[in-house]
N, C-alpha and C positions, 0 to 999 in steps of 0.2 A: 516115383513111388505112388499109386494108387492109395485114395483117402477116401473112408466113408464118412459122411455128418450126421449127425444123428440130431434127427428133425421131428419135434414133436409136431403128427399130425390131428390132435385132437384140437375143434377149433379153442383160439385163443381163451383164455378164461379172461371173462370181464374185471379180474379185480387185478391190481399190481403189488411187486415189492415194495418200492419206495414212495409212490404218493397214494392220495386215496381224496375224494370228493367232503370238502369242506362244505360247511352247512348251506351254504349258496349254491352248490352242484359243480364248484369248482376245483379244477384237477391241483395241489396242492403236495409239496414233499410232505412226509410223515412227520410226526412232530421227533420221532427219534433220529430220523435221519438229518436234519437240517443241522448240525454241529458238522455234518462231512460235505457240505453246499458250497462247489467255488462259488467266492464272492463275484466274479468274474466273466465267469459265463453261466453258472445259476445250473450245473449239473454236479449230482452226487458222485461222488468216488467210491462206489456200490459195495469193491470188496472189502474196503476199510470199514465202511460203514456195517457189515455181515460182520465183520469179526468183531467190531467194537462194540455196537449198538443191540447185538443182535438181530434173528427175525420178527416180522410183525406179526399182531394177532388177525389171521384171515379168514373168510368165511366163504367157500367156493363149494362146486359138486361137479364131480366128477367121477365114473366108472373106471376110469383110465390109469393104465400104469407108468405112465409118463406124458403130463401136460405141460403147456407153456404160458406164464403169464404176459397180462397185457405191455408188459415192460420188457418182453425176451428172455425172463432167467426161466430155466425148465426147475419144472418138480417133477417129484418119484413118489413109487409107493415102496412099501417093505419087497413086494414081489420084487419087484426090479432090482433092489439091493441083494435080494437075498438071490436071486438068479445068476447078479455079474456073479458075486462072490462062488457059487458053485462052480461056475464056467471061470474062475482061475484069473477074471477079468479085473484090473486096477488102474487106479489114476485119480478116482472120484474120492469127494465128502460130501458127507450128506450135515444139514441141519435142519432139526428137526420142527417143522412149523406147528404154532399152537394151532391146531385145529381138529374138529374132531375126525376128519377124515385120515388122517396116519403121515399126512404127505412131507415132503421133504424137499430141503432148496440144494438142486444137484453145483456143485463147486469143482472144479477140476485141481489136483494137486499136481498134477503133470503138466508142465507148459513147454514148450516147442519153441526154440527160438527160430524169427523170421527175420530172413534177408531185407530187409525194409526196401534198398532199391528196386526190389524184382518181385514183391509182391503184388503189384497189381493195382496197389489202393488207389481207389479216386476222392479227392478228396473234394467237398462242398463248403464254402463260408470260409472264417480265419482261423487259426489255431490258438486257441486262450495263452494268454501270456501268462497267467499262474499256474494253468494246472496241466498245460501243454495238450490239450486236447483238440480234436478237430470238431468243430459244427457237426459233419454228419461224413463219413465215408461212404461208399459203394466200392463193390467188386469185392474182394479177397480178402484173408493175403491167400493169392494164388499158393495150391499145393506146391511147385518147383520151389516157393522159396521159405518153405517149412522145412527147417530140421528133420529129420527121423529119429524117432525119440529111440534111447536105446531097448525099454522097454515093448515087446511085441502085441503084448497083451495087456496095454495100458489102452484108456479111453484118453484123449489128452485134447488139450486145445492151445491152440498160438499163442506167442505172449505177447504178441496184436490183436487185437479185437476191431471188428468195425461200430460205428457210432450212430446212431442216431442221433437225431434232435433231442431226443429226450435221453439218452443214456447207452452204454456200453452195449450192444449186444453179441453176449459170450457164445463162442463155437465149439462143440465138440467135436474131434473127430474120431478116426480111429483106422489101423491097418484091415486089410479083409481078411485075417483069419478071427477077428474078434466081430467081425460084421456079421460073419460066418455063424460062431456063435450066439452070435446075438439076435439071427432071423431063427435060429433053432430055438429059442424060448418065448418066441409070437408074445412079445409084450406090447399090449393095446395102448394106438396113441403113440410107437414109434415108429419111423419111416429112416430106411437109412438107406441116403442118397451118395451118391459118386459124387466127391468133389473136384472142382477143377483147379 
């Protein structure tokens, strides 16, 4: 099955979800995140922390209809929501960031289960022994060993994620008749790439 990623190409925005520069210029969790911080390897469990904690107050600019923060997670604007929704397009939630630009922290409600053998991952460093996470991946998970979700017209993403050093970075992807529709509404600041 052929998979498109939906890649926000607006460059990165300087500010992030979960931490933000303490009065010494140092990179620091948020103060509402830090109740979802393994003790253990010193990374937040992002989705827990979105639904618990909520979003933070952020202050960014941007023209674009989907950017991506310095920590990976994409935002939206209304165009984008109100575009999938035309185009019959599902799978997302949106929450809605204080700001005054309209934006929104994109969340997938569609997950894809992966073959873990045959996905591809490489894995860097140890895996925490509490929260079972890896230091940092690279690679995948390879398309072969993603489920096809039954839905055709879902955006969805893996229910593996690869990892940075700093936190989860969430993938979307999506079948090509929704890529299809989705190069036909030219929303600025997406890129939708063939994944392997």
């Amino acid at each position: 099955m052929v998979f498109y990623e939906l890649i926000a190409r607006d460059p990165q925005l300087s500010c992030a979800l979960f931490s933000e520069d303490d009065p010494r210029g140092r990179r620091v969790v948020r103060q509402q995140y830090r109740p979802f911080v393994c003790p253990r390897c010193g990374k937040v469990d992002e989705l827990h922390a979105l639904a618990q904690a909520g979003v933070p107050q952020m202050k960014f600019s941007s023209g674009r209809n989907v950017v991506s923060t310095s920590d990976d997670f994409k935002l939206c604007n209304q165009r984008f929501i109100d575009g999938l929704e035309a185009a019959g397009i599902t799978g997302l939630a949106y929450l809605p960031l204080d700001s005054p630009q309209g934006y929104f922290v994109v969340l997938p409600t569609a997950r894809a289960s992966v073959d873990e053998p045959t996905a591809g991952m490489v894995t860097h460093g140890e895996r925490c022994v509490l929260c079972a996470r890896w230091r940092e991946t690279t690679v995948g998970p390879l398309c072969e060993s993603i489920e096809k979700p039954p839905d055709e017209r879902a955006i969805f993403s893996p229910a593996v994620w690869s990892e940075s050093i700093l936190g989860v970075r969430p993938m979307f992807l999506c079948a090509a008749p929704v890529a299809k529709a989705m190069s036909s509404q030219k929303f600025s600041g997406l890129e939708l790439a063939r994944a392997f």
